[in-house]
C-alpha positions as CSV (number, residue, x, y, z in Angstrom):
1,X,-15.6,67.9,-17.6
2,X,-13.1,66.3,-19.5
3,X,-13.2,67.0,-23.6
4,X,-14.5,63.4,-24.2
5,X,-17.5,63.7,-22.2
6,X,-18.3,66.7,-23.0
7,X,-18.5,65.9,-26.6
8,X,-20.3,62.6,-25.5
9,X,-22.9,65.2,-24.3
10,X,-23.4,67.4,-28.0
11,X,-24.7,66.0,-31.1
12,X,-22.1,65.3,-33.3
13,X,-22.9,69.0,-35.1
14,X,-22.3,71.0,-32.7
15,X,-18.7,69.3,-32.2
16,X,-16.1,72.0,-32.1
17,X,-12.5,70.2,-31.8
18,X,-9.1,71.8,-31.5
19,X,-7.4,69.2,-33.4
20,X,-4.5,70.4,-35.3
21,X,-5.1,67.6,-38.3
22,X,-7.7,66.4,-40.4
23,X,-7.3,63.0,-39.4
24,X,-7.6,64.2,-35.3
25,X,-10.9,66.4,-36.5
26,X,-12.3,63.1,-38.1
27,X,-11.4,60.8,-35.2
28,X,-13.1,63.1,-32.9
29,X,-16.2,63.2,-34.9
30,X,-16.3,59.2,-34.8
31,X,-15.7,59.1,-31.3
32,X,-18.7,61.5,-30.6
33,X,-21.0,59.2,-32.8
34,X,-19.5,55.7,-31.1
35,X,-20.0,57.6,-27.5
36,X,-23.4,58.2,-28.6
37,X,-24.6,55.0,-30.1
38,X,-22.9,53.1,-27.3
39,X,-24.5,55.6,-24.4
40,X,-28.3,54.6,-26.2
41,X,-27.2,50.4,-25.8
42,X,-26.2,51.1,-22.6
43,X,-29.5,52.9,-21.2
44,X,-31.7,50.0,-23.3
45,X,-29.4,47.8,-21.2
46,X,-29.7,49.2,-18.0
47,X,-33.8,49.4,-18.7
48,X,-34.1,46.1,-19.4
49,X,-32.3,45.4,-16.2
50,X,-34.6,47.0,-13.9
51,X,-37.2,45.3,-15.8
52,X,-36.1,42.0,-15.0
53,X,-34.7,43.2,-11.2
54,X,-38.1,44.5,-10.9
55,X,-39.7,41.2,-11.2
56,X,-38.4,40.3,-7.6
57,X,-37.5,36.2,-7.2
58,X,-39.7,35.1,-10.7
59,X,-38.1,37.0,-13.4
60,X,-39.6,35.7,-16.1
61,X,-37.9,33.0,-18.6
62,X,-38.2,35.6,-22.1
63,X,-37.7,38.5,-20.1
64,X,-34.0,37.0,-18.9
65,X,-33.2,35.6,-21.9
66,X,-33.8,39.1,-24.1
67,X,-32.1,40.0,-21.1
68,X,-29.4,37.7,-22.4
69,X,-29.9,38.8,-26.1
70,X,-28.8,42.1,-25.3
71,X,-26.0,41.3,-23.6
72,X,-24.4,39.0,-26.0
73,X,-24.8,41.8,-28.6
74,X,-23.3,44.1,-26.5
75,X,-20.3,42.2,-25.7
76,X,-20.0,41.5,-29.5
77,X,-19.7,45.2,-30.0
78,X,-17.7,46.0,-27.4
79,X,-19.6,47.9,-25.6
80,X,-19.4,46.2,-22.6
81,X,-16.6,43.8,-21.5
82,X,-16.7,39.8,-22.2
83,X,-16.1,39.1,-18.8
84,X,-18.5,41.9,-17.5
85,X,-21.2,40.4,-19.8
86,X,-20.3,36.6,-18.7
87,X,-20.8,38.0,-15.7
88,X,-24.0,39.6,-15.8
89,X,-25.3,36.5,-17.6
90,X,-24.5,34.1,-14.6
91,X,-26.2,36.6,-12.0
92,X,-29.3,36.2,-14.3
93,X,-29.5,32.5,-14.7
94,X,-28.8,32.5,-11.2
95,X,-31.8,34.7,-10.4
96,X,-33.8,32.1,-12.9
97,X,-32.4,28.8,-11.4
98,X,-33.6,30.4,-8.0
99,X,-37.2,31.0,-9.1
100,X,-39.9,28.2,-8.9
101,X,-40.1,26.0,-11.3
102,X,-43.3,27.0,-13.8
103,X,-45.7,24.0,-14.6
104,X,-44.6,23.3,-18.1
């Protein structure tokens, strides 16, 4: 387990670094509280994924675009990759485009 992940795994107070500056010992202390806000969008993402996978053919409309929502705000952040999210977002209005149509 490499030092990143295993202070990905700690809360940020029970850090213990090896850095040889103040500047490294504060870098590593922002990188363990990015790793663990980015871990908790990541999960929500990954949730919301199975939600919608779940749904078989009909996913339905507000579930994919939340779906969407999340995304989006990921990718601002990056968190996850533009492409990766573009990505993701085609598959999904894919998997809604494939669905029969609702009466409206």
């Amino acid at each position: 387990m490499t030092g990143r992940e295993l202070s990905a795994t700690l809360p940020a107070s029970q850090i213990f670094t090896m850095a040889n500056t103040r500047s490294a010992s504060k870098r590593a202390r922002q990188t363990t509280k990015r790793a663990l806000r980015n871990r908790s969008v990541l999960t929500r993402l990954r949730g919301m994924q199975k939600n919608v996978s779940a749904a078989g053919a009909s996913p339905e409309a507000k579930d994919v675009r939340a779906m969407i929502s999340a995304i989006d705000k990921a990718a601002k952040r990056g968190i996850i990759h533009k492409n990766a999210a573009n990505r993701r977002k085609a598959r999904l209005n894919k998997s809604l485009g494939a669905s029969p149509a609702s009466p409206s």
